[in-house]
C-alpha positions in Angstrom: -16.2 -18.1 -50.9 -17.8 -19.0 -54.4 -20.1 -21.3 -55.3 -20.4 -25.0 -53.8 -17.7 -27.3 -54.7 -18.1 -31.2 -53.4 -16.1 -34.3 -54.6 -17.2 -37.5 -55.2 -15.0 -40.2 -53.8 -14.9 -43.7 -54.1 -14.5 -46.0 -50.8 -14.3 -49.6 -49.4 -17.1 -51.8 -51.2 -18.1 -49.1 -53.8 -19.5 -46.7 -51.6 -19.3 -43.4 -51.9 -18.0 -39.9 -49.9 -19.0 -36.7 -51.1 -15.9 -34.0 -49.8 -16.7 -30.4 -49.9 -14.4 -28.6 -50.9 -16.0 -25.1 -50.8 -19.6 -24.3 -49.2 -21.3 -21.6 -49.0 -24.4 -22.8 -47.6 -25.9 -24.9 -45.0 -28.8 -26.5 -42.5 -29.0 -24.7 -39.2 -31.2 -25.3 -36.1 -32.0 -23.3 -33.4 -32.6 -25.8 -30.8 -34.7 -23.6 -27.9 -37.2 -22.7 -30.7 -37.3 -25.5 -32.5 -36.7 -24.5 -35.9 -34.3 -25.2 -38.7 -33.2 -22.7 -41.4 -31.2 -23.0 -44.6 -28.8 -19.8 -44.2 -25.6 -18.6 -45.7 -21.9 -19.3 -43.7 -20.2 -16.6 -43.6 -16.7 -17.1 -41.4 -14.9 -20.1 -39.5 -13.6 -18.4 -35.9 -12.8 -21.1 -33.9 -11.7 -24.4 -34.1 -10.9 -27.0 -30.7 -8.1 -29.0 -32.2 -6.2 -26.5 -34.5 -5.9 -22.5 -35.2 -4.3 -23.5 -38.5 -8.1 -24.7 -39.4 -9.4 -21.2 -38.5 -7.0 -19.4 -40.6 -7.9 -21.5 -43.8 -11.5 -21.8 -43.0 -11.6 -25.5 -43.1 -15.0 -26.4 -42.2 -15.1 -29.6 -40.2 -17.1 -31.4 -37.5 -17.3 -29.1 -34.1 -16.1 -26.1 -35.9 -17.4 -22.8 -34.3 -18.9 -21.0 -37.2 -20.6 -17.5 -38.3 -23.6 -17.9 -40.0 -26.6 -15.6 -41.8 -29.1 -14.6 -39.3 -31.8 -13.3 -41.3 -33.7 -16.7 -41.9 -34.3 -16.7 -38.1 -35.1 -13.0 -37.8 -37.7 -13.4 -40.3 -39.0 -16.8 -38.5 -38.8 -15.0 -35.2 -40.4 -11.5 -36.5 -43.4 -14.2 -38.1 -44.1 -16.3 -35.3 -44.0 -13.9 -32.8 -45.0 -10.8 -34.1 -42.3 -9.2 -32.3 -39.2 -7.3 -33.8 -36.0 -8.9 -32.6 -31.8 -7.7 -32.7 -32.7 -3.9 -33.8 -30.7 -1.4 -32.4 -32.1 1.4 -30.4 -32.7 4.8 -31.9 -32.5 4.1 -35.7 -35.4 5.7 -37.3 -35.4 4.2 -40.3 -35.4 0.5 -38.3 -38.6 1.9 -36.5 -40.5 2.4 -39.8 -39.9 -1.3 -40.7 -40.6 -2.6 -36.7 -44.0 -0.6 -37.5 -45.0 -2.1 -40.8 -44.3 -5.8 -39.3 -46.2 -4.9 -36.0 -49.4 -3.3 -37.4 -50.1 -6.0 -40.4 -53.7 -6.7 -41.1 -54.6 -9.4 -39.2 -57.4 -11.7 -38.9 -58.8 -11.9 -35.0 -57.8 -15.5 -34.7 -54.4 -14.7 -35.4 -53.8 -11.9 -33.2 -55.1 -14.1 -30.4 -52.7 -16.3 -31.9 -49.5 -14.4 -31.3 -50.4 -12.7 -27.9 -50.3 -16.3 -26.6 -47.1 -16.3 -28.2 -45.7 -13.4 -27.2 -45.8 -14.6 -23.3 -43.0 -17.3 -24.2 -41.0 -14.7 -26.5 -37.7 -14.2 -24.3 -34.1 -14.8 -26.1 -30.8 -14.5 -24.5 -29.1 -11.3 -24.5 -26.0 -12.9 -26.1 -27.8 -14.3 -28.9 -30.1 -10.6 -28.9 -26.8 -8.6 -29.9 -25.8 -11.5 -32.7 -29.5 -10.7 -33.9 -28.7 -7.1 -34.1 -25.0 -7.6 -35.8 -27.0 -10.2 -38.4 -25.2 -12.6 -37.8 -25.0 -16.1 -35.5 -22.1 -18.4 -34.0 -23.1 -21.9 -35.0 -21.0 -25.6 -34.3 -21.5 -27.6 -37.1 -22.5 -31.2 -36.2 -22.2 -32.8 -39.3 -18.8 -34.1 -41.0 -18.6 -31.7 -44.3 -15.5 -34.2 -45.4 -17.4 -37.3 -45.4 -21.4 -35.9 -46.3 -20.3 -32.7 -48.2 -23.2 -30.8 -45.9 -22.6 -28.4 -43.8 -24.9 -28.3 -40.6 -25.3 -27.4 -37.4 -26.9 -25.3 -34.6 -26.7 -22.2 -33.4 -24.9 -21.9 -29.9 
């Protein structure tokens, strides 16, 4: 949607809002693992109180978002060693699965993630957004008043 566009406003006692007008950015966390990523937003496609927000992509608090999943498939593929939302029977995908698995690693690392890869399980939902590359979020921030996007994803 273009680069990021926020307001400045001026409020009760001098204080100040900042309104965004246009995002295209923002902080996502991923609350089973943890982790927070800075990732693109990509589409609004659901919206509680009003379809006419969906339809003009208003960003607001509690919005149902899409957002970028590759920050978290590169987390996931780091910390755990494990590939994660490829679909079966691309060759070309199998190449790249190989060249993450079979890194050089030191001994204290592999150790590392075979303790890791015992807790490794993700939903089967949130496996097929992995695989489209991309993840519903709700933002829990108020873009209007904080000019920030974020959020986690659902």
């Amino acid at each position: 949607a273009g680069p990021k566009r926020v307001h400045e406003i001026r409020t009760m006692g001098g204080n100040r809002k900042f309104r965004a007008l246009r995002l295209e950015t923002g902080n996502f966390s991923w609350g089973s693992e943890g982790v927070s990523r800075k990732t693109r937003l990509i589409d609004v496609v659901y919206n509680a109180s009003n379809n006419e927000l969906v339809r003009t992509k208003t960003l607001v608090k509690n919005a149902i978002i899409v957002v970028d999943a590759t920050p978290f498939k590169q987390w996931y593929e780091t910390h755990y060693g494990l590939p994660i939302g490829k679909k079966k029977g691309g060759r070309n995908q199998s190449e790249v699965d190989e060249a993450i698995l079979n890194k050089p690693r030191s001994n204290h690392l592999k150790r590392k993630l075979e303790e890791r890869k015992a807790g490794a399980k993700v939903d089967v939902h949130l496996e097929e957004q992995f695989a489209a590359g991309r993840l519903y979020a709700c933002v829990s921030s108020r873009p209007g008043q904080s000019g920030r996007c974020d959020g986690y994803i659902l």
